[in-house]
C-alpha positions as CSV (number, residue, x, y, z in Angstrom):
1,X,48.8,17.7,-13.8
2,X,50.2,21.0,-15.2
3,X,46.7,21.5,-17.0
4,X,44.8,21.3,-13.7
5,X,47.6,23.5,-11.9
6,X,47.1,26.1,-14.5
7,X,43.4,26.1,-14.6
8,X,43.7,26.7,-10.7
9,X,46.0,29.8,-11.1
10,X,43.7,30.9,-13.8
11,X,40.4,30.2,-11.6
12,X,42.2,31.5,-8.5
13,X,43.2,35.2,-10.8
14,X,39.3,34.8,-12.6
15,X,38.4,35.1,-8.9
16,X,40.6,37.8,-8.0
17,X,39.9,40.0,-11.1
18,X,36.3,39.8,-10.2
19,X,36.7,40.8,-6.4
20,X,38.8,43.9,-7.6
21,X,36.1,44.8,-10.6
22,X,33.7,44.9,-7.4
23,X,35.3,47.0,-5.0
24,X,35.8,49.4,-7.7
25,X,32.3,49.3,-8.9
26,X,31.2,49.6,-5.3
27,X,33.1,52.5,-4.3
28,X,32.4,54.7,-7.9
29,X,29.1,55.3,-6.8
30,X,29.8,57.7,-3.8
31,X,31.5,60.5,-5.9
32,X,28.0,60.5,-8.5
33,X,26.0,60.7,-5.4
34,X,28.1,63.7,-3.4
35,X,28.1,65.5,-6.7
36,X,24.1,65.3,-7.1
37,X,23.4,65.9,-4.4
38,X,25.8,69.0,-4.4
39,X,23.5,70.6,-7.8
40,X,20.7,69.5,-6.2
41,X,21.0,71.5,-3.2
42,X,22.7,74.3,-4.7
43,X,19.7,74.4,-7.0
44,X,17.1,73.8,-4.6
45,X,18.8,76.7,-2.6
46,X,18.9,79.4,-5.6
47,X,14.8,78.8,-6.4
48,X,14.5,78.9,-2.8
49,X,16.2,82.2,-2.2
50,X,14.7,83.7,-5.1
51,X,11.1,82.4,-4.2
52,X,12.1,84.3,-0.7
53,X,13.2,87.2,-2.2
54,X,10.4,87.4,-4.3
55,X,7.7,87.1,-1.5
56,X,9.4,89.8,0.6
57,X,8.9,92.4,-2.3
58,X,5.3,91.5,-2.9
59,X,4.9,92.6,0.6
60,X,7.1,95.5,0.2
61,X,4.4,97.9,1.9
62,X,4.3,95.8,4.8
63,X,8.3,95.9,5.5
64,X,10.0,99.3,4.9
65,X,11.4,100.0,1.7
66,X,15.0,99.0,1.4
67,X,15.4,97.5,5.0
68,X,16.5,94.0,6.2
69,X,13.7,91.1,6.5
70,X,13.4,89.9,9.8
71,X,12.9,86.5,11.0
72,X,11.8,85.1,13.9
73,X,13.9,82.3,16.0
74,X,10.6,80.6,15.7
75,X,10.3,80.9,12.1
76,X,14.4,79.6,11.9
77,X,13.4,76.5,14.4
78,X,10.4,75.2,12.4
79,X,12.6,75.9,9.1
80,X,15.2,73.8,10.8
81,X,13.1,71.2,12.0
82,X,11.5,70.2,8.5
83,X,15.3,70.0,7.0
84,X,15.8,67.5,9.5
85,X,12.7,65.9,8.6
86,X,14.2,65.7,4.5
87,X,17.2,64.6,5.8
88,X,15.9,61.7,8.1
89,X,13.9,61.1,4.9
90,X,16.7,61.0,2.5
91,X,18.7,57.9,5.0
92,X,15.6,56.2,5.2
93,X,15.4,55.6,1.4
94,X,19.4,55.1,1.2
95,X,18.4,51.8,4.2
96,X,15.5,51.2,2.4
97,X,17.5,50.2,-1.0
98,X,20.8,48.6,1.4
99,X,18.5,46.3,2.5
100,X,16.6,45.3,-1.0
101,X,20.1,43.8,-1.7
């Protein structure tokens, strides 16, 4: 009888050790994920700056020498818009592999 009582604790603590190894295994993803995708859009903001940059001195005889780019609400709306778009695509693909589970 004191066998089986011990291989009930030890069954009962097998269990627990593996619920707690979960919930830590679950919850040691979020941090990898908020710090790529912190590079990834400080990155993707740098080359996008610099592409910006770039295209507004290539057109330096359009625009006065020295002054301030302008841009349009219109421009700022349809930039806005497709950032949404990424975004919306970005939680699709986080449902999309929740629900391969």
């Amino acid at each position: 009888m004191a066998n089986k009582a011990q291989l009930a604790r030890s069954a009962v603590r097998s269990v627990q050790n593996q619920e707690q190894y979960q919930q830590r295994e679950s919850g040691s993803w979020k941090p990898v994920a908020y710090g790529l995708g912190a590079v990834f859009g400080i990155l993707v903001g740098v080359v996008a700056a610099h592409l910006y940059t770039q295209a507004v001195e290539q057109n330096q005889d359009v625009n006065q020498a020295g002054s301030r780019p302008q841009i349009s609400p219109l421009d700022m709306i349809s930039l806005g818009t497709m950032l949404l778009g990424v975004i919306r695509h970005i939680t699709d693909l986080g449902a999309r592999s929740a629900s391969k589970r």
